[in-house]
N, C-alpha and C positions, 0 to 999 in steps of 0.2 A: 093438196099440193105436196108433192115431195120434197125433203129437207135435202136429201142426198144431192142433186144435180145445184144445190143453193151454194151447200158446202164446198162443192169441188167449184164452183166459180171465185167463191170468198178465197179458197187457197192460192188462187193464181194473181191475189191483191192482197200478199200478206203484210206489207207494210203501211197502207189504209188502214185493213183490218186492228193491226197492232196498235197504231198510234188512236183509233176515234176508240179503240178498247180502254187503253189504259185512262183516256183523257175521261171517258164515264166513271173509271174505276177510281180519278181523282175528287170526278166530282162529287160522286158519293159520300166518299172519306169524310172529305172538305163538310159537304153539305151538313151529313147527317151531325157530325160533331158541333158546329159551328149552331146550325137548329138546337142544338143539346144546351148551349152555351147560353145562347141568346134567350131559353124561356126560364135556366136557374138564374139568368141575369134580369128580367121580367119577374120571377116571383118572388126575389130578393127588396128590386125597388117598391113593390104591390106590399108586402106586407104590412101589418100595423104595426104601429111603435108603440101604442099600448096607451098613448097620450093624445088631447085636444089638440089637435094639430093646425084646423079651419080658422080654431079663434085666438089662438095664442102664438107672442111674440114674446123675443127678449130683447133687454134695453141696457148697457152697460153705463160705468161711470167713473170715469180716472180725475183725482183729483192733483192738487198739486200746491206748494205752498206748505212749509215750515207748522201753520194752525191748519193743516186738515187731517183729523178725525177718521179714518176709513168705519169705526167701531158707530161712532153719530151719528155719521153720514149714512149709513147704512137703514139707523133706526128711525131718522127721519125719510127719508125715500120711501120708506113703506109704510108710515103714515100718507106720505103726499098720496104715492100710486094707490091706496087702498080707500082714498078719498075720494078720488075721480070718479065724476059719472061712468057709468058702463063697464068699469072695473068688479068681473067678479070674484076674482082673488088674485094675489100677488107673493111671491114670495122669494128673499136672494138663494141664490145658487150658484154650482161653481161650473155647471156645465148642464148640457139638452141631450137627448137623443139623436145620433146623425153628425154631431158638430165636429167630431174626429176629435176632440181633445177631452180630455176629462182627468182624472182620478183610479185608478184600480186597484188592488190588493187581492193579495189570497186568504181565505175563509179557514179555517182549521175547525174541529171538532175536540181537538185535545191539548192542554195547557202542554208545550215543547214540540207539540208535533211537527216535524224537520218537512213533510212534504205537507202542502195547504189539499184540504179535499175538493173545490172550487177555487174559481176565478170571481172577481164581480167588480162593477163598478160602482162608484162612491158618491152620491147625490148626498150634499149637504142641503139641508131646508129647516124650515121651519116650519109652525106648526099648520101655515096655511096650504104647504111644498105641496102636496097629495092634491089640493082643488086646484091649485094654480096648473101645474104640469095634464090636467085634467083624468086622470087618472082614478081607475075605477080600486077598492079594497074588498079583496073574495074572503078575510078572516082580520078578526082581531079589529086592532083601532090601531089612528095614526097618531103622531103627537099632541100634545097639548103645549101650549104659551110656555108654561114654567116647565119645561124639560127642556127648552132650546138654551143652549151656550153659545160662547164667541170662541171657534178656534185656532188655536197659533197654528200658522201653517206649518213650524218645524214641528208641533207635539207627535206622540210617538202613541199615546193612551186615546182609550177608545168608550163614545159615553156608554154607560150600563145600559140602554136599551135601542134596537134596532128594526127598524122592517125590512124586509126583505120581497121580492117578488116569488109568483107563485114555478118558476121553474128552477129556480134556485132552491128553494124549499123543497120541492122534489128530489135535487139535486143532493140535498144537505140528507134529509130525515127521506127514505124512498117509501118507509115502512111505516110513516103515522103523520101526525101534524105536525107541525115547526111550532106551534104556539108552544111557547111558553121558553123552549129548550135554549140551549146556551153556543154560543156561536164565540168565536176566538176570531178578531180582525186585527190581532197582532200573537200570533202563538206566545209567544214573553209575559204575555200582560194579562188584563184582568178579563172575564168572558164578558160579553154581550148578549142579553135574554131577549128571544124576538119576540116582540106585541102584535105585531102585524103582520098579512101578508097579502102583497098588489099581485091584480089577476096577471097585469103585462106592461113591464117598461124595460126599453131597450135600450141596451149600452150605446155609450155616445162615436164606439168606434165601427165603420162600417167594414162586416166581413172580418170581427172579431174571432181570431184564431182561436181552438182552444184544445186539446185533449178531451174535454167535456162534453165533446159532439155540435151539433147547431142551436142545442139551448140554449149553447154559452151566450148564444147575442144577447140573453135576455135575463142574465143571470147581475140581476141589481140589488143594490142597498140604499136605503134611506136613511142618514144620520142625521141625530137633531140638533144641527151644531149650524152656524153661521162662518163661514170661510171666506175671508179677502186675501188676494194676494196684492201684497203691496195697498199699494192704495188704490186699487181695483177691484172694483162690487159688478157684480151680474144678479139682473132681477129675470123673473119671469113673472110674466101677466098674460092674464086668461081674460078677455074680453066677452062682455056677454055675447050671446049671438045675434051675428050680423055687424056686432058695432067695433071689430078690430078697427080697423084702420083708421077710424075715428077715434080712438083710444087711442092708438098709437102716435099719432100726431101731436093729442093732450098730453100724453106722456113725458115726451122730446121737450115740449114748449114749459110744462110747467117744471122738471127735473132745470133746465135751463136758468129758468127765474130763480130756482128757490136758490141756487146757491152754487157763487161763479169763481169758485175756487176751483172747479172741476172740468174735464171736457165729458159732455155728454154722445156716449157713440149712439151711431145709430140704431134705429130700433131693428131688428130683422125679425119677421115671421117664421115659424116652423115652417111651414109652405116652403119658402127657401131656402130655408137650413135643411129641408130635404134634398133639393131640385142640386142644389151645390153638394150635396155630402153623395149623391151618385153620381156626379157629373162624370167621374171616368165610367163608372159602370154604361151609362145610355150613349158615352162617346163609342165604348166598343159596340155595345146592340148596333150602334150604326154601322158603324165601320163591317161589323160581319154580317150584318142583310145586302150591303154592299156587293159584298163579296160573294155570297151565295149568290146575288141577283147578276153577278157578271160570270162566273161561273157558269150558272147553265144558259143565259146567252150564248157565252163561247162554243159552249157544247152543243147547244142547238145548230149555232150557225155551222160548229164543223159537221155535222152530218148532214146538213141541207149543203156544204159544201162536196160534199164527198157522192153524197147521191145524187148531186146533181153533174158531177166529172161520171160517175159512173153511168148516168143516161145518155151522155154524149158520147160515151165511148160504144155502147152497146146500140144506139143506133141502126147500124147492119141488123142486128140479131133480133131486134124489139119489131121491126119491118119484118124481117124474116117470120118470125113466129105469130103477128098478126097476116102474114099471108098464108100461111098453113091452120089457119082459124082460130086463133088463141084471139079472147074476147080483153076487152079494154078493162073488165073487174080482172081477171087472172093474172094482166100485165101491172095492175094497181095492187092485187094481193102479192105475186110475187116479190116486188122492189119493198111493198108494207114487210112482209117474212124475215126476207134480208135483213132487213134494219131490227128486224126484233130478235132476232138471232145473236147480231154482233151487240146488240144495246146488252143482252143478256150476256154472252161472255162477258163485258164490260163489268158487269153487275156483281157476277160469281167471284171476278178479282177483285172488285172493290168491295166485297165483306169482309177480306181479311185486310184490305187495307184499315179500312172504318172501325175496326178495335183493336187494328195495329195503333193508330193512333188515337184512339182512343185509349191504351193501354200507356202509352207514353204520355199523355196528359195526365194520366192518376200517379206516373211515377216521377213526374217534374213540377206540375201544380197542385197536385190533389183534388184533382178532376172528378168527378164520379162514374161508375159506371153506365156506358150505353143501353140505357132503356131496347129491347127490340121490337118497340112502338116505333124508335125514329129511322131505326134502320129498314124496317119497315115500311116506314113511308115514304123513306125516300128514293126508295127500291120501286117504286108505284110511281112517284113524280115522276123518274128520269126515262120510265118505261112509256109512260104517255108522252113526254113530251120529244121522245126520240119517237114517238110515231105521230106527233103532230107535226116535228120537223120534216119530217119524210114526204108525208104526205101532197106537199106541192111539186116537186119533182118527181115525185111515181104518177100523180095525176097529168104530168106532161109527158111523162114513158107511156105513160096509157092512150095518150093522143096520137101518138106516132103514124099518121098513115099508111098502109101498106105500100101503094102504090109511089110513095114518095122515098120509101126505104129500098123497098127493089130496086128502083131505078138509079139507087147507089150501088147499086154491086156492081 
């Protein structure tokens, strides 16, 4: 079939033309970006945090009254929890993975040094911290009983020995181990020698900014220090497997009895301290499959709208040329061609639309670059599905009777 006599009809509808052109050339843009969006927003919520997530909850406790102890009260609670059946480790903290609140500081490598060489965030635990947050150790060892201390939330000093995770350690030492070496959590003050290092635990902030690149999510520390703020303690507890939620209950009822100076908050499970710390990330996945998915609706329906004003218009001419022998596949390949022609200029404008804006998202959000896998396939979507829209009004141009068409002229 000839493009030329296609062409010279398409110019005599160049305002069809232009408008089902640019509206492909939107949906591309749209699409292909929005696709881009929604799988770093999927492999963000997919990740591991590096911790038992299945079997562990945390359970807080605000006490009140003139005789409450938060320092006791703390080392009683972890006699109770570590007593309970199906408790298999417990240990306070001042924050989880995901919870959006925590602790952070910058790392130095040199006593004064004015700019920190890392970020990280600050897990206080003790020495059971490492089994309770369920959390694997790739070097060294974790603490022991008698290195944990109680500390002032205003203190400024830092204890002599730390762990650290295994991308942070990368981060610190690129060229050998972190065992042993000396870390600065307060440039001013005294160094901190790592003992340890966790293969992966993730800061408590979701979509932690950093200059450090995207390891920074994962760029943690372990101090051996016990932290209350005020008279508020956070425990975490690792349940054996299968028996959280039974534990959790034990937990609430016995912290309750032991001692009613206090309000016991509720226990929540990592599970949910996930599902809430992405809740905006899986509101937008929605919101932009949404929108993809009305998107090429629109766009379908405008080319099944537009081919189908253009087979009623052409009528006369679709009769005419089945009575001068043009068979019902030629009159279905033609109006198919047509459509793949204008879906294709469409196409051509919307690639520079598509890292048009995609260019403006890495220069307003810090977006990433457009893989041209997605451009690519979205380039393939809109091409079938502008010839599956077609396709039920060229199959009614192809029916066109001769004898019904003539006897309009």
């Amino acid at each position: 079939m000839e493009i030329r006599p296609i062409l010279s009809a398409l110019m005599r509808s160049k305002v069809a033309l232009v408008l089902i052109g640019l509206q492909i050339a939107l949906t591309l843009a749209i699409v292909c970006n929005a696709l881009f969006i929604i799988s770093q927003r999927m492999q963000l919520m997919s990740r591991d945090s590096g911790i038992n997530e299945v079997d562990t909850f945390t359970i807080g406790s605000l006490g009140f009254g003139a005789g409450f102890d938060i320092n006791v009260s703390v080392q009683e609670d972890m006699a109770l929890l570590r007593g309970l059946p199906g408790v298999a480790a417990a240990a306070p903290t001042n924050t989880t993975p995901m919870s959006n609140g925590g602790w952070s500081t910058g790392i130095s490598l040199a006593k004064g040094q004015r700019t920190s060489t890392a970020p990280s965030a600050m897990y206080f635990a003790d020495e059971q911290g490492l089994n309770a947050f369920g959390a694997k150790l790739a070097e060294g060892r974790f603490f022991t009983a008698d290195e944990i201390t109680n500390r002032d939330p205003g203190a400024i000093d830092w204890p002599p020995i730390v762990v650290v995770t295994r991308e942070l350690a990368k981060k610190l030492f690129p060229d050998g181990s972190a065992l042993g070496k000396q870390i600065y959590l307060n440039s001013e003050g005294e160094p901190s020698t790592i003992i340890g290092v966790v293969e992966r635990m993730q800061v408590p902030w979701i979509g932690f900014a950093s200059e450090s690149g995207p390891d920074a999510e994962f760029f943690s520390t372990f101090v051996p220090q016990r932290v209350a703020f005020g008279n508020f303690g956070r425990y975490i507890v690792r349940a054996e497997p299968g028996r959280r939620d039974e534990v959790m209950k034990a937990a609430e009822a016995a912290m309750l009895k032991s001692n009613s100076s206090r309000i016991v908050r509720e226990p929540r499970t990592v599970e949910r301290i996930r599902a809430e710390g992405y809740q905006e990330h899986r509101a937008m996945t929605i919101i932009l499959i949404g929108v993809i998915v009305a998107l090429l609706a629109v766009t379908a329906l405008g080319i099944v709208g537009m081919a189908s004003f253009w087979v009623t218009q052409r009528t006369k001419q679709i009769g005419t040329r089945r009575a001068l022998g043009a068979t019902r596949g030629s009159i279905l390949r033609y109006f198919m061609t047509e459509n793949f022609l204008i879906t294709s200029l469409g196409l051509l404008l919307g690639i520079v639309l598509t890292y048009g804006l995609n260019y403006w998202l890495m220069s307003n959000y810090e977006a990433q670059r457009l893989p041209l896998a997605y451009l690519g396939g979205g380039i393939v979507v809109l091409l079938l599905l502008g010839q599956a829209a077609v396709f039920g009004p060229a199959t009614r141009a192809s029916r066109v009777p001769p004898a019904v068409a003539t006897r309009s002229v």
